[in-house]
C-alpha positions as CSV (number, residue, x, y, z in Angstrom):
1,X,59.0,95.0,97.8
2,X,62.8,95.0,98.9
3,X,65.1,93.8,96.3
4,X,68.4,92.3,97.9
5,X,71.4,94.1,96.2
6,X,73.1,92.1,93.4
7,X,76.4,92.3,95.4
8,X,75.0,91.1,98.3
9,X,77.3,87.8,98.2
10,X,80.6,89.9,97.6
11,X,79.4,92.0,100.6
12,X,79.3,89.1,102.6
13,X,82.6,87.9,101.4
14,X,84.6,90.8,102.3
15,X,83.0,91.4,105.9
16,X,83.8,87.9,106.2
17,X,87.2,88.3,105.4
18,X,87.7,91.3,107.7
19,X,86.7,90.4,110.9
20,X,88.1,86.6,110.6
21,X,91.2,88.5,109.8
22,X,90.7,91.0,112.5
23,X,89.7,89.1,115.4
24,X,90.2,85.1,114.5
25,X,88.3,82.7,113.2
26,X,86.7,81.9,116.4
27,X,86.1,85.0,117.9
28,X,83.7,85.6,114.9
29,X,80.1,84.5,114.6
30,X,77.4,84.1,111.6
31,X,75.9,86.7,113.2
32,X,78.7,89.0,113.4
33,X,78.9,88.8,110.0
34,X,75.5,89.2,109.5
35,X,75.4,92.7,111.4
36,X,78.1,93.7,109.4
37,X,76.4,93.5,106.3
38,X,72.9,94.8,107.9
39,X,71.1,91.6,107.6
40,X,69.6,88.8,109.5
41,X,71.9,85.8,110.3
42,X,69.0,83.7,108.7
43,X,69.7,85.3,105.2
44,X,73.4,84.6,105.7
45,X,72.9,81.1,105.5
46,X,71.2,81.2,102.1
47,X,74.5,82.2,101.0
48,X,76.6,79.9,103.2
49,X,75.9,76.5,105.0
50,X,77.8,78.1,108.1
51,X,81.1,79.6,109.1
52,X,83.6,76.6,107.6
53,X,82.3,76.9,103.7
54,X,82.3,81.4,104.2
55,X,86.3,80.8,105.2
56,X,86.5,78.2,102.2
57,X,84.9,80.7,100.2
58,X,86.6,84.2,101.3
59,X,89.6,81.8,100.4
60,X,88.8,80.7,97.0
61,X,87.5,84.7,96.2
62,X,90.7,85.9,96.7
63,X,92.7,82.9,94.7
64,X,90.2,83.6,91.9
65,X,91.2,87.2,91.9
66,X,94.9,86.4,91.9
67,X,94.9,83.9,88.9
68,X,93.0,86.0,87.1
69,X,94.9,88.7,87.0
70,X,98.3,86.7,86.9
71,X,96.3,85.6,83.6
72,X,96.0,89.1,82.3
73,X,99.2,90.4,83.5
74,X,101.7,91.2,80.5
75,X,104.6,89.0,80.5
76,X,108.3,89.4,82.7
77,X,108.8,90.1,85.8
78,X,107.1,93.8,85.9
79,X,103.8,92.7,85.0
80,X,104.0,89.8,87.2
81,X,105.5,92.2,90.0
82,X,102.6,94.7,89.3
83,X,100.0,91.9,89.3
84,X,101.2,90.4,92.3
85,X,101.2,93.3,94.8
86,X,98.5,94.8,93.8
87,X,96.4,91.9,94.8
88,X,97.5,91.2,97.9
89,X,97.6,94.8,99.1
90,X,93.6,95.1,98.0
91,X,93.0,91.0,99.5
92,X,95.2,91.9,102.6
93,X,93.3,89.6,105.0
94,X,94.3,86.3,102.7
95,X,98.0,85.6,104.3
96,X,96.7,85.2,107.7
97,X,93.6,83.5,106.8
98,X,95.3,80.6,104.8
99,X,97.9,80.6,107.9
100,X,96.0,81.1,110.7
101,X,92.7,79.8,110.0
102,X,93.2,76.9,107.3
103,X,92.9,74.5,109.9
104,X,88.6,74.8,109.8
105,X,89.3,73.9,106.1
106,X,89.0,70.3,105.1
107,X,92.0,67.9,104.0
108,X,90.8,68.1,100.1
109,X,90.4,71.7,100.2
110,X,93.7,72.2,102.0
111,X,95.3,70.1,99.2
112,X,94.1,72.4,96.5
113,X,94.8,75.7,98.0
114,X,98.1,74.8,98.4
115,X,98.3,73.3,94.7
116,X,96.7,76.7,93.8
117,X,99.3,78.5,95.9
118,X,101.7,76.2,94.1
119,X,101.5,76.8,90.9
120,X,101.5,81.1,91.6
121,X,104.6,80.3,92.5
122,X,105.4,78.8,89.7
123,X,104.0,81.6,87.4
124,X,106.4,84.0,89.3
125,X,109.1,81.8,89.0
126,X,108.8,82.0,85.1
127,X,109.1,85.7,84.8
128,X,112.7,86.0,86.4
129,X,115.5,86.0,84.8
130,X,117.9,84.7,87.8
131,X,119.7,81.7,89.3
132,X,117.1,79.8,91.3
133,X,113.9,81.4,90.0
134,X,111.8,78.7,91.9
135,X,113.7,79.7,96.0
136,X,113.1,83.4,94.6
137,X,109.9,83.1,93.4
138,X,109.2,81.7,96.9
139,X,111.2,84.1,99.0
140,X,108.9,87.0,97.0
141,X,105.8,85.2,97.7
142,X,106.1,85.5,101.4
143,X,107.2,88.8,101.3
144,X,103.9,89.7,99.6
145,X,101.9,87.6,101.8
146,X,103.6,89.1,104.9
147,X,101.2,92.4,104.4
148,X,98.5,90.5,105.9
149,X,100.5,90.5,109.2
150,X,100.6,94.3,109.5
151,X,99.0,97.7,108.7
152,X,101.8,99.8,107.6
153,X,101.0,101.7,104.9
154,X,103.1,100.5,101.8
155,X,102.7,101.0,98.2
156,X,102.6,98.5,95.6
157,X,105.1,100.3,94.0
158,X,107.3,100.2,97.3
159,X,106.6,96.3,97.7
160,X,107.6,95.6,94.4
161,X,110.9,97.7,95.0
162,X,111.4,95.4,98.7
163,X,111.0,92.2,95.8
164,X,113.6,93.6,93.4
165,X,116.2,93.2,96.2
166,X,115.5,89.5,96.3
167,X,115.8,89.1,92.5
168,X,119.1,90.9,92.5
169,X,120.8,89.7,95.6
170,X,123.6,87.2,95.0
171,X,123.0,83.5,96.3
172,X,125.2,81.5,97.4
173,X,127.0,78.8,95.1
174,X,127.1,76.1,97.6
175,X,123.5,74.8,98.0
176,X,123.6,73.9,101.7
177,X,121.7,70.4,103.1
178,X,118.5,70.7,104.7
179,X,118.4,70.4,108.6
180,X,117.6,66.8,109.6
181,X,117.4,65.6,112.7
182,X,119.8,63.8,114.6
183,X,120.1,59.7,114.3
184,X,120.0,59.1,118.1
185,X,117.6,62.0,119.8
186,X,117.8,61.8,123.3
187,X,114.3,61.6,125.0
188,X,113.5,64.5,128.3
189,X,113.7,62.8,131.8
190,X,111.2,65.5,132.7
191,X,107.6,65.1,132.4
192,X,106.5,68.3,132.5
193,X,108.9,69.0,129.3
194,X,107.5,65.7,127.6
195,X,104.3,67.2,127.9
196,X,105.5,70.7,126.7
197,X,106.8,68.9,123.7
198,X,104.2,67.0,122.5
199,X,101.6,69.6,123.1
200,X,103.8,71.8,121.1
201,X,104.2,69.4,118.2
202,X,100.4,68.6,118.2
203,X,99.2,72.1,118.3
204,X,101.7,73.2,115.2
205,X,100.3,70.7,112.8
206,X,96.7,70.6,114.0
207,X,95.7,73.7,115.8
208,X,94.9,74.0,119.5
209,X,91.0,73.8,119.1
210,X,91.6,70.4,117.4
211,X,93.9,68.7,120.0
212,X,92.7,67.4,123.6
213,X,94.4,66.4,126.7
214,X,94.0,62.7,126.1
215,X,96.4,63.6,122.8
216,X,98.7,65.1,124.6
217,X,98.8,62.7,127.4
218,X,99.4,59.6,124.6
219,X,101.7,61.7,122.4
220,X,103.8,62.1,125.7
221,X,103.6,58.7,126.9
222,X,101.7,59.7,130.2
223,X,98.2,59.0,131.3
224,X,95.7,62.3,130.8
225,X,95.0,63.3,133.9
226,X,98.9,63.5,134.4
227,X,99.2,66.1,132.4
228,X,96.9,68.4,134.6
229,X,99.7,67.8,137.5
230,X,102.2,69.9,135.7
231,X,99.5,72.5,133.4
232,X,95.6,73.4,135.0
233,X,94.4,73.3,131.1
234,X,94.9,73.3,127.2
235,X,95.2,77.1,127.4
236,X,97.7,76.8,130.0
237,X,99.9,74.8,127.4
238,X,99.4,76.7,124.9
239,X,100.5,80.0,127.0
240,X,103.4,78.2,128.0
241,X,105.0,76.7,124.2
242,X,104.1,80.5,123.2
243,X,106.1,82.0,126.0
244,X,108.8,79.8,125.6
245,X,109.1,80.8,122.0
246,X,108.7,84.7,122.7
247,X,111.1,84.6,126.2
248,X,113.8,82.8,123.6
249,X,113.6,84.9,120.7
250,X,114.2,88.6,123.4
251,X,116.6,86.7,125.7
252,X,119.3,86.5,122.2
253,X,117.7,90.0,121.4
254,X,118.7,91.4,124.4
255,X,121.9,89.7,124.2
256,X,122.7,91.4,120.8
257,X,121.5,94.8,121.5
258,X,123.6,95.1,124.6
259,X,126.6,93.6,122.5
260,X,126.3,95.4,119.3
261,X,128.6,97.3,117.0
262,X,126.0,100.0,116.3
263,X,122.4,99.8,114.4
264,X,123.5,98.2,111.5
265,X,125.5,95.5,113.1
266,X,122.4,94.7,115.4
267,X,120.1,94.8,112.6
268,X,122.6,91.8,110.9
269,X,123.0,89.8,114.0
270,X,119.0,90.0,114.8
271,X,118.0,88.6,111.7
272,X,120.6,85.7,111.6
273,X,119.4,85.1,115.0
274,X,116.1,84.9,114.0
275,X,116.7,82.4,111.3
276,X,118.7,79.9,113.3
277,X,116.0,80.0,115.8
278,X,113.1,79.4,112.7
279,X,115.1,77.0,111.8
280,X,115.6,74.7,114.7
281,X,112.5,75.5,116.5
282,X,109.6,74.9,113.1
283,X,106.9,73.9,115.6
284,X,107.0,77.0,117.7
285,X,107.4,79.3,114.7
286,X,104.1,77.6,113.5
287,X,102.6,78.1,116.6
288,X,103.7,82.2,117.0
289,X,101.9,82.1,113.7
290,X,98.3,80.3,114.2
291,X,97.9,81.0,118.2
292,X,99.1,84.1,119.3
293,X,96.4,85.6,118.8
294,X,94.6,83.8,121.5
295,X,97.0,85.0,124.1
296,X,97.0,88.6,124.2
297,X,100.2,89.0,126.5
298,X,102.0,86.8,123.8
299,X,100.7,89.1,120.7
300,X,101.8,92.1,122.2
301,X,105.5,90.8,123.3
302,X,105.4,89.9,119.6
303,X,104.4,93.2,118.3
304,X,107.3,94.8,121.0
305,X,110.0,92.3,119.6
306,X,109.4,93.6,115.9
307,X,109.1,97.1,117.0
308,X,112.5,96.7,118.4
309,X,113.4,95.3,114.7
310,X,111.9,98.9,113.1
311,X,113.9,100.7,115.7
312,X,117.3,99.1,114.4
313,X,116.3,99.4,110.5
314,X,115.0,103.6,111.4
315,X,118.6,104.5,113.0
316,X,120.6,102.3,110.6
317,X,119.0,104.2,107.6
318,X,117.6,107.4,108.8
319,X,115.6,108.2,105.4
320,X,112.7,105.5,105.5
321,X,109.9,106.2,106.9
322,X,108.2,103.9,109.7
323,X,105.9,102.4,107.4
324,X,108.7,101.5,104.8
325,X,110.7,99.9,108.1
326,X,108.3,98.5,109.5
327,X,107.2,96.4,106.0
328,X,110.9,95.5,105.4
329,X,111.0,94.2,109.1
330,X,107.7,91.9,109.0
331,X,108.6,91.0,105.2
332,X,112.1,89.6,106.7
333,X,110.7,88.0,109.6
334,X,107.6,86.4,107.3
335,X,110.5,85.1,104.3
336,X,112.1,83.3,107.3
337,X,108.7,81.9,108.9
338,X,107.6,80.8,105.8
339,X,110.6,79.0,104.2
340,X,111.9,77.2,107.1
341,X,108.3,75.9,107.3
342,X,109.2,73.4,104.1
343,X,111.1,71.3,105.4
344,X,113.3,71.0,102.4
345,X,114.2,74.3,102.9
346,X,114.7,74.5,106.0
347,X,118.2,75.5,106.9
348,X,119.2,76.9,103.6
349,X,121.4,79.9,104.0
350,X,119.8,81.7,101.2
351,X,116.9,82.1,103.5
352,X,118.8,84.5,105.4
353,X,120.3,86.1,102.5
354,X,116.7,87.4,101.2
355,X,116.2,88.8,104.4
356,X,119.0,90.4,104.7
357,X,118.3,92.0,101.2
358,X,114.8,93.5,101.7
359,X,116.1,95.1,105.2
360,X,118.3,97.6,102.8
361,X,116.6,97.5,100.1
């Protein structure tokens, strides 16, 4: 008689986690998941009642881990650093996951990741010994969760370095108001930017897959089968809200490289640039982050625009290698994505001033 392997569940859990992070959420089936593991999709489900409770599950392995060892870790900030970037180094899948993929989880369980998420924060906030140990403890957070949107090979003992600059950099003293919008908006004459709009809104806070055209025709005041006069489909939307963001974010790149004072200047003025556009375009940050990788002309114009990043940081300081650039790059870009996200946040100058700091650190 075959005896199933004690660790079969973990097993399942960590294939799970790879290819969801690896190829999307949808891409993947049960039985993908199954023939990594090297059994029969019908055994899967003994473990799982289908693909929504293995993400909700891959999810709540890796939170366990983390609070856990946050648990363990010897007070201050070094055991907290330690603890910290060790785990998300070994759980590198869990940043996009929770990003990408938290749509498929329900409202309740959303609520208490992000309480979960919360109150790690919270538990990093309480080792520093700085002004504003909460927006730190945030702006480190995101850095370590940025790993899981590249595969450069960094050390924990590098990442916790990258932090250090953000718990040493000087904040500003003026506490800036967040960015509200204005008291008389001005609605678009033009339908086809109405619809642009509204797609764009509905697909950052509910995912493409969860949005149809009938929600995009009421959201833009329009009747449905409008919409297909200005786009032939959904996907068609969603290639144009992602182009608009990427076309946007190398037209001021070009602009700056062909402008700059030298590496180091280009390096400042990208960033900053980055950051204003975070900041006043939320919705198509949030959509660079949960649907490019359904466009694969869009997820390789991203890639190329933080190569070009990598480029600046290598010829500014000619010591690090590519992998140490190209983690300082993605951890600036992720500290930005993620903070101007909250809306309370958004707009805060001190945003910029982490990101600056981990690019020379």
């Amino acid at each position: 008689m075959v005896t199933r392997p004690r660790d079969r569940r973990q097993q399942v859990l960590a294939a799970a986690a790879r290819l969801f992070w690896q190829h999307g959420f949808h891409r993947v089936g049960m039985s993908d998941i199954a023939a990594e593991v090297g059994i029969g999709a019908s055994a899967l489900y003994r473990h799982f009642r289908g693909k929504d409770d293995l993400l909700a599950a891959v999810v709540d392995e890796s939170l366990d881990w983390l609070e856990a060892v946050l648990a363990a870790a010897p007070s201050g900030v070094e055991g907290t650093m330690t603890a910290v970037s060790e785990v998300v180094l070994a759980r590198r899948e869990f940043g996009v996951l929770w990003d990408r993929e938290g749509w498929h989880l329900s409202l309740e369980q959303r609520r208490t990741i992000r309480r979960r998420l919360r109150i790690g924060v919270e538990r990093v906030a309480q080792s520093l010994v700085a002004d504003q140990p909460l927006l730190r403890a945030r702006a480190i957070t995101a850095l370590m969760a940025s790993v899981s949107y590249h595969r450069y090979d960094i050390s924990a003992a590098e990442l916790r370095r990258i932090a250090q600059a953000m718990i040493a950099v000087e904040l500003p003293a003026v506490v800036a108001e967040p960015v509200v919008e204005g008291c008389d908006p001005q609605p678009v004459v033009s339908r086809r930017e109405a619809v642009l709009v509204a797609a764009s809104r509905l697909f950052a806070s509910r995912g493409s897959a969860s949005v149809s055209i009938a929600d995009i025709g009421e959201a833009a005041g329009i009747a449905a089968p409008t919409v297909y006069a200005h786009f032939v489909s959904k996907q068609d939307l969603v290639v144009a809200a992602l182009s608009r963001g990427t076309e946007s974010m190398w037209l001021s790149l070009h602009n700056i490289l062909r402008t700059a004072d030298g590496p180091a200047d280009a390096l400042d003025r990208a960033i900053g640039d980055y950051f204003s556009f975070a900041t006043a375009n939320p919705d198509l940050v949030r959509l660079l982050l949960t649907e490019v990788l359904n466009v694969e002309t869009q997820e390789r114009t991203r890639r190329e625009y933080a190569q070009e990043l990598v480029a600046l940081v290598q010829r500014a300081r000619p010591a690090v290698s590519v992998d140490f650039a190209g983690t300082v790059v993605l951890g600036a870009i992720g500290i930005i994505n993620a903070m101007t996200q909250v809306a309370e946040l958004r707009g805060r100058p001190e945003i910029a001033v982490f990101a600056r700091a981990i690019l020379w650190s």
